[in-house]
C-alpha positions, 0 to 999 in steps of 0.5 A: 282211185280218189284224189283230194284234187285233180287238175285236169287239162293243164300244160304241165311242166314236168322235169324235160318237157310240157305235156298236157296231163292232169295231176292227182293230190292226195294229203297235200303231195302229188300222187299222180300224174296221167290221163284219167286218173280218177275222181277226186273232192275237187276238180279244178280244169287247168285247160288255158293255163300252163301248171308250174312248179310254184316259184320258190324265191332264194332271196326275200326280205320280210322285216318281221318283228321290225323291233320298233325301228320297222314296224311299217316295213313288210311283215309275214302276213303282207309279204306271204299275200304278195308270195301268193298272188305272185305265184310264190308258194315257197321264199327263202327269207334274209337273216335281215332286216328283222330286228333283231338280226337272225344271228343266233338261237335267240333271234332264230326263235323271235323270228319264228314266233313273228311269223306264227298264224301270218303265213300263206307261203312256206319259208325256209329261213337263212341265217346270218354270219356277222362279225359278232356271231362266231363264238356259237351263232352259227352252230345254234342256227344250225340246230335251229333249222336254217336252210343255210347261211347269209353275210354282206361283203358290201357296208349294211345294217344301221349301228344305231339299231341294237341287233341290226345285221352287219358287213363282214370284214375278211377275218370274219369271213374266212372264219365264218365259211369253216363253220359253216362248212362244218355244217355242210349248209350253203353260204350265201353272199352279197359280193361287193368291194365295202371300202372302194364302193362307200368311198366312191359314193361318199365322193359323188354325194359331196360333189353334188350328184343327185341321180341314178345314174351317177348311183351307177357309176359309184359301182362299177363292175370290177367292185363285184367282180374282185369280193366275188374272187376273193369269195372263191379263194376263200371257199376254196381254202375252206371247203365252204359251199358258197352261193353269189346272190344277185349278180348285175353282170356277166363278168361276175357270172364268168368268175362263177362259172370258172370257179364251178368248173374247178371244182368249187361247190359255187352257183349264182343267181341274178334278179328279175330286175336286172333282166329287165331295167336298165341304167338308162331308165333309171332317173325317169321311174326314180329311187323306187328301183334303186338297188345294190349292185346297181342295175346296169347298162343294156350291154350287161342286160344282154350278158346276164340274159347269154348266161341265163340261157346257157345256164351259167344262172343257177336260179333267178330271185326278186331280192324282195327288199321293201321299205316304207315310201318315206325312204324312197321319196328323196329328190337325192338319189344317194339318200334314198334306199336301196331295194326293189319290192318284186317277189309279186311279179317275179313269175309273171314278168319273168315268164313274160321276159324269158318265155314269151319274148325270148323263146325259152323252153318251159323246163328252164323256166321251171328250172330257173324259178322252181327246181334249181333254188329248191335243190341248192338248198335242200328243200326236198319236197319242193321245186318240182311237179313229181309224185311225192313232192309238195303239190305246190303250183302257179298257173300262168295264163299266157298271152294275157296282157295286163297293166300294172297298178299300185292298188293291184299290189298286196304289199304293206307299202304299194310302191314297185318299179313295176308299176304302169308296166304292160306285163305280158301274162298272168297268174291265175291260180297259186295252189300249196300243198293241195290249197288253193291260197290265190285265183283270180277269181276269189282273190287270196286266200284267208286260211293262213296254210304256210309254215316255216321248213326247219 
């Protein structure tokens, strides 16, 4: 049989196990998997390399169009390269911080268009549930092909930009989970207490504290733990799937996992950031790792870390959330932005991290980063190495250390926590649907492949 491409020699992660195989591509699907499997137009000798599913990140920002206000922020074409790069063939893209806001038909299509002729990932696209969208938002959104939906119980969006996103209040909420259950599509949520958590930072920031770690301390872990509970009710008297986005500590994860085990249809993720920093370092790298929910101490780290093991984490994301340097030079870290720039090196510090350090088998780490994300949120052909699938793979060389530095960085804005950071392994080669969009070798790709999943 003749393939379009064969991948010959790799450790390939398959769905319990990694054998050494080579994998077929015929039309940009996997086609077959074995030993001697034919010619094919390419030949690509995958021996030094473990062959992943390529990573679909659940949680990433691109703020395109930027609506005149974010125009310098990250866009389709510099976020995509990153996605390459960092062995991300597939994200699932925020309802922010584009402007306008994706709340609607309207802005669902703005958004579309945004992104024409600029993508080397594929994108699978949520869309928001705000206070003002509840008279036809969601239902629009629905028919328009969003994968599922996003809301903020924490304070968010800028009221002086018109179409900016907003927080929801508790009516808006309980409101928006019916029609959204009415979908049948997934709700996802940034769980934190708004009115407890702005009061508390706006007490530290009038008392005069500048740093990170008094940051932290605005947030503590039971202003997570209460709007996740109280998002648990909600969907228990709804009926709406509901998903925790970026959990910072193992009691949240806890509320999850009792809630799963009711019978609630809930999951969660965490952050490769949080798996990684902690709060003691955090005023020595400065705002460029400010985030919300703050990272927290090394005893939550290792909390996060028994969960994901025991697979109480559905998935791990990067929470992808860049901004032009300006808003992260501030000498006050109250005032400085909060979001991490991370979908670049998720793979690779998480492989690092969890794999090589920690000793995870091969099949949960795909699971973590492919299989799982893929599956909560219904994207059929992607997330796994299986015949019919998407040929979508990362090859990871392991045992490779390299430092990071800001010019290795394909972000519109080259500024990342990671940065000056010994990584343990590296991304070799990220193939979409059959196309090779990264290697080492020949840096990323200028053929614009990715597509929108509607």
């Amino acid at each position: 049989m003749n393939f379009d491409l064969i991948i010959k020699n790799g450790l390939v992660i398959l769905d319990d196990e990694a054998k050494r195989l080579d994998i077929g591509v015929s039309s940009g699907k996997v086609s077959a998997i074995g030993l001697n499997l034919g010619k094919g137009a390419e030949t690509i000798d995958a021996t030094d390399f473990i062959v992943s599913p390529g990573m679909v990140d659940a949680h990433v920002h691109i703020t395109d169009p930027g609506g005149g206000v974010r125009d310098f922020w990250e866009g389709y074409e510099t976020g995509t390269n990153a996605c390459a790069k960092g062995g991300v063939t597939t994200f699932m893209e925020m309802p922010l911080n584009q402007v306008p806001a994706t709340i609607d038909k309207e802005s669902l299509l703005i958004k579309y268009a945004a992104g024409e002729g600029k993508l080397l990932s594929d994108v699978g696209s949520f869309g928001g549930v705000v206070p003002f969208n509840l008279k036809g938002g969601i239902q629009e959104l629905d028919e328009g092909g969003v994968s599922a939906y996003k809301c903020f119980m924490a304070t968010c969006g800028d009221r002086s930009i018109d179409g900016d996103f907003m927080n929801v209040d508790d009516y808006s909420l309980y409101e928006g989970m019916k029609q959204v259950a009415k979908t049948g599509k997934v709700l996802a949520i940034h769980a934190e207490n708004a009115a407890i958590t702005d009061r508390l930072g706006e007490m530290a920031y009038q008392n005069g504290e500048t740093t990170l770690a008094a940051y932290v301390k605005t947030r503590p872990v039971f202003t997570e733990v209460e709007p996740i509970r109280r998002a648990i009710l909600l969907a228990k008297e709804t009926g709406c799937r509901i998903h925790i986005c970026h959990i910072a500590c193992p009691e949240g994860v806890e509320e999850v996992t009792k809630a799963r085990n009711e019978g609630v249809d809930v999951t969660c993720e965490t952050c490769t950031h949080y798996l990684y920093f902690e709060t003691d370092e955090l005023d020595s790298i400065g705002p460029i790792v400010k985030c919300s929910p703050p990272i927290r101490d090394k005893k939550a780290q290792n909390g996060l870390w028994e969960k994901v093991n025991q697979e109480e984490i559905a998935f791990v994301t990067s929470d992808h959330s860049p901004c032009t340097p300006d808003l992260k030079d501030k000498e006050n870290a109250f005032e400085a932005w909060g979001g991490i720039s991370g979908v670049q090196n998720n793979v690779d510090v998480l492989f690092d991290e969890a794999v090589q350090k920690r000793g995870m088998s091969l099949s949960q780490f795909a699971k973590l980063i492919a299989t799982n994300p893929a599956k909560r949120f219904n994207l059929e052909e992607k997330g796994c190495i299986a015949i019919g699938k998407d040929a979508d793979f990362v090859f990871i060389s392991p045992n490779n250390p390299y430092t990071l530095k800001a010019e290795d960085l394909a972000y519109r804005n080259k500024i990342s926590p990671y940065v000056g950071r010994t990584i343990g392994a590296q991304i070799e080669r990220t193939i979409l649907r059959g196309q090779t969009i990264y290697s080492k070798e020949n840096g990323i790709s200028t053929k614009r492949i990715g597509r929108f999943i509607k």
